[in-house]
N, C-alpha and C positions, 0 to 999 in steps of 0.2 A: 646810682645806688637806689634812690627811689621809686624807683621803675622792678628793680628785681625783687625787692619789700614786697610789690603790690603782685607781679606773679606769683612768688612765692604765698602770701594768703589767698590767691587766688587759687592756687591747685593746692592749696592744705583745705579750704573751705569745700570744694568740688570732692575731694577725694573724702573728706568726713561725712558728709551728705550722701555720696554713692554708699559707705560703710551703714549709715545708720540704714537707708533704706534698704539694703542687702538684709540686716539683722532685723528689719520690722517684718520683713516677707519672710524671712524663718521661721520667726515667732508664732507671726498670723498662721501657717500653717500646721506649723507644733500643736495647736488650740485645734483646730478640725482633725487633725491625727487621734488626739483623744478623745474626740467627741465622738466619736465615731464606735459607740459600745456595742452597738449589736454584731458587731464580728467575734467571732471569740478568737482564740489564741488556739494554731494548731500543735502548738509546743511550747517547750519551757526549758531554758537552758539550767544546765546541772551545772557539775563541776568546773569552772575556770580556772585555768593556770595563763599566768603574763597577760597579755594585751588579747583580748577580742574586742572585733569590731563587728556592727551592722549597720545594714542601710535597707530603712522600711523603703517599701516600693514604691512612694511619691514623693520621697525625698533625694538630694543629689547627694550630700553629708555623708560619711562618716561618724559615729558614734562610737563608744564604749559599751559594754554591756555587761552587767553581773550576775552573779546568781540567782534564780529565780523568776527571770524576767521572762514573760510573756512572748514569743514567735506568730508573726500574723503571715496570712498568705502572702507572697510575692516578696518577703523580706530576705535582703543575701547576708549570711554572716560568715566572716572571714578570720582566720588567724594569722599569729606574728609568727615570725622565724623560730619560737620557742612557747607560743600560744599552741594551747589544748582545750578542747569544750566538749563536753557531754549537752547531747539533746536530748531531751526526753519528749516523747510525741504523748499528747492529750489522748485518752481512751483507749488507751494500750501500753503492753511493758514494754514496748520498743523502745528502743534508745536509739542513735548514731553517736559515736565517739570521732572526733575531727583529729586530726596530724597537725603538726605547725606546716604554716605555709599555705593553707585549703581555704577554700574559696566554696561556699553552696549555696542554694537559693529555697527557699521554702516553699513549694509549690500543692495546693492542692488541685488533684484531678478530678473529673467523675468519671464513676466507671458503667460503663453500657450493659445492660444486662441482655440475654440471649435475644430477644423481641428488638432492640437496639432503643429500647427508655433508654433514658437516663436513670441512674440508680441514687435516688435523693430520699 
Protein backbone atom coordinates (compact mmCIF):
# COMPACT_ATOMS: atom_id res chain seq x y z
CA UNK A 1 0.00 0.00 0.00
CA UNK A 2 2.93 2.17 0.66
CA UNK A 3 4.54 1.71 -2.39
CA UNK A 4 1.23 2.87 -4.55
CA UNK A 5 1.02 6.30 -1.94
CA UNK A 6 4.60 7.01 -3.13
CA UNK A 7 3.59 6.50 -7.04
CA UNK A 8 0.72 7.95 -6.81
CA UNK A 9 2.45 11.61 -5.40
CA UNK A 10 4.96 10.69 -7.69
CA UNK A 11 2.98 11.32 -11.04
CA UNK A 12 0.53 13.89 -9.30
CA UNK A 13 4.02 15.91 -8.35
CA UNK A 14 5.53 15.27 -12.18
CA UNK A 15 2.14 15.86 -13.78
CA UNK A 16 1.68 19.55 -11.72
CA UNK A 17 5.22 20.62 -12.53
CA UNK A 18 4.75 19.68 -16.39
CA UNK A 19 1.25 21.90 -15.98
CA UNK A 20 2.84 24.87 -14.21
CA UNK A 21 5.66 24.82 -16.70
CA UNK A 22 3.22 24.52 -19.77
CA UNK A 23 1.32 27.69 -18.16
CA UNK A 24 4.71 29.71 -17.47
CA UNK A 25 5.67 29.36 -21.27
CA UNK A 26 2.10 30.65 -22.14
CA UNK A 27 2.37 33.50 -20.20
CA UNK A 28 5.98 34.26 -21.03
CA UNK A 29 4.88 34.52 -24.51
CA UNK A 30 1.40 36.27 -23.95
CA UNK A 31 3.97 39.31 -22.43
CA UNK A 32 6.14 39.44 -25.93
CA UNK A 33 2.88 39.05 -28.01
CA UNK A 34 1.96 42.49 -26.52
CA UNK A 35 5.00 43.85 -26.52
CA UNK A 36 5.29 43.84 -29.77
CA UNK A 37 3.45 47.53 -30.62
CA UNK A 38 4.88 48.50 -33.79
CA UNK A 39 2.73 46.17 -35.72
CA UNK A 40 -0.52 47.62 -36.19
CA UNK A 41 -3.77 45.75 -36.42
CA UNK A 42 -4.98 44.94 -40.06
CA UNK A 43 -8.54 44.62 -38.75
CA UNK A 44 -11.00 44.80 -36.12
CA UNK A 45 -13.65 42.27 -35.49
CA UNK A 46 -17.40 43.82 -35.57
CA UNK A 47 -20.31 41.99 -34.85
CA UNK A 48 -20.06 38.53 -32.81
CA UNK A 49 -22.83 36.25 -32.44
CA UNK A 50 -21.96 32.65 -30.08
CA UNK A 51 -18.54 31.39 -29.83
CA UNK A 52 -15.51 32.88 -32.04
CA UNK A 53 -12.36 31.75 -31.87
CA UNK A 54 -8.54 32.84 -32.88
CA UNK A 55 -5.31 31.87 -32.94
CA UNK A 56 -2.36 34.79 -33.25
CA UNK A 57 0.31 33.16 -35.50
CA UNK A 58 2.91 32.27 -32.65
CA UNK A 59 0.74 30.85 -30.75
CA UNK A 60 -0.82 26.95 -30.72
CA UNK A 61 -4.13 27.93 -28.35
CA UNK A 62 -7.28 28.68 -29.17
CA UNK A 63 -8.94 31.90 -27.76
CA UNK A 64 -12.14 33.66 -27.58
CA UNK A 65 -12.56 37.03 -29.03
CA UNK A 66 -15.00 39.96 -28.81
CA UNK A 67 -15.96 42.92 -30.25
CA UNK A 68 -13.57 45.42 -31.14
CA UNK A 69 -10.56 43.57 -30.77
CA UNK A 70 -7.65 44.11 -32.91
CA UNK A 71 -6.58 41.38 -36.05
CA UNK A 72 -2.72 41.17 -36.66
CA UNK A 73 -1.05 39.55 -39.66
CA UNK A 74 -0.90 35.87 -39.88
CA UNK A 75 -3.84 35.39 -37.12
CA UNK A 76 -6.78 32.62 -38.15
CA UNK A 77 -10.21 33.22 -36.74
CA UNK A 78 -12.75 30.68 -36.81
CA UNK A 79 -16.51 30.17 -35.99
CA UNK A 80 -18.83 27.68 -34.11
CA UNK A 81 -21.66 25.79 -35.62
CA UNK A 82 -23.83 28.98 -35.04
CA UNK A 83 -20.94 31.59 -34.58
CA UNK A 84 -21.06 34.67 -36.98
CA UNK A 85 -18.34 37.66 -37.10
CA UNK A 86 -18.12 40.74 -39.07
CA UNK A 87 -14.42 42.06 -39.99
CA UNK A 88 -13.86 45.08 -40.60
CA UNK A 89 -10.42 45.88 -42.38
CA UNK A 90 -8.29 49.01 -41.16
CA UNK A 91 -8.20 51.93 -43.97
CA UNK A 92 -10.98 51.02 -45.68
CA UNK A 93 -14.95 50.32 -45.59
CA UNK A 94 -14.40 46.81 -46.32
CA UNK A 95 -15.74 44.42 -44.18
CA UNK A 96 -15.87 40.31 -44.73
CA UNK A 97 -19.04 38.79 -42.84
CA UNK A 98 -17.99 35.01 -41.78
CA UNK A 99 -20.77 31.73 -41.84
CA UNK A 100 -20.86 29.48 -38.87
CA UNK A 101 -18.38 26.83 -39.30
CA UNK A 102 -15.44 29.01 -41.39
CA UNK A 103 -12.17 29.03 -40.72
CA UNK A 104 -9.73 32.36 -42.26
CA UNK A 105 -6.48 33.46 -41.82
CA UNK A 106 -5.50 37.13 -41.86
CA UNK A 107 -2.88 37.59 -44.41
CA UNK A 108 -1.06 40.59 -45.55
CA UNK A 109 0.51 40.71 -49.01
CA UNK A 110 2.64 43.23 -50.97
CA UNK A 111 1.76 44.00 -54.26
CA UNK A 112 4.45 44.44 -57.13
CA UNK A 113 4.06 47.42 -59.02
CA UNK A 114 4.59 47.23 -62.94
CA UNK A 115 8.82 47.80 -62.68
CA UNK A 116 8.38 44.56 -60.23
CA UNK A 117 9.18 47.08 -56.61
CA UNK A 118 7.57 46.18 -54.08
CA UNK A 119 4.68 48.51 -53.45
CA UNK A 120 5.54 49.77 -49.57
Amino acid sequence: MKKQWKRLLIAALSSSSVFAATWFWYQSTADTRSSNSNEKPLAYVGKVVEDIQRRPASRLLWQLVNSGEPLYNGEAIRTSERGEVRIQFVDSDRYLDLEPESLIVIKKIRRRNRFGFDGR
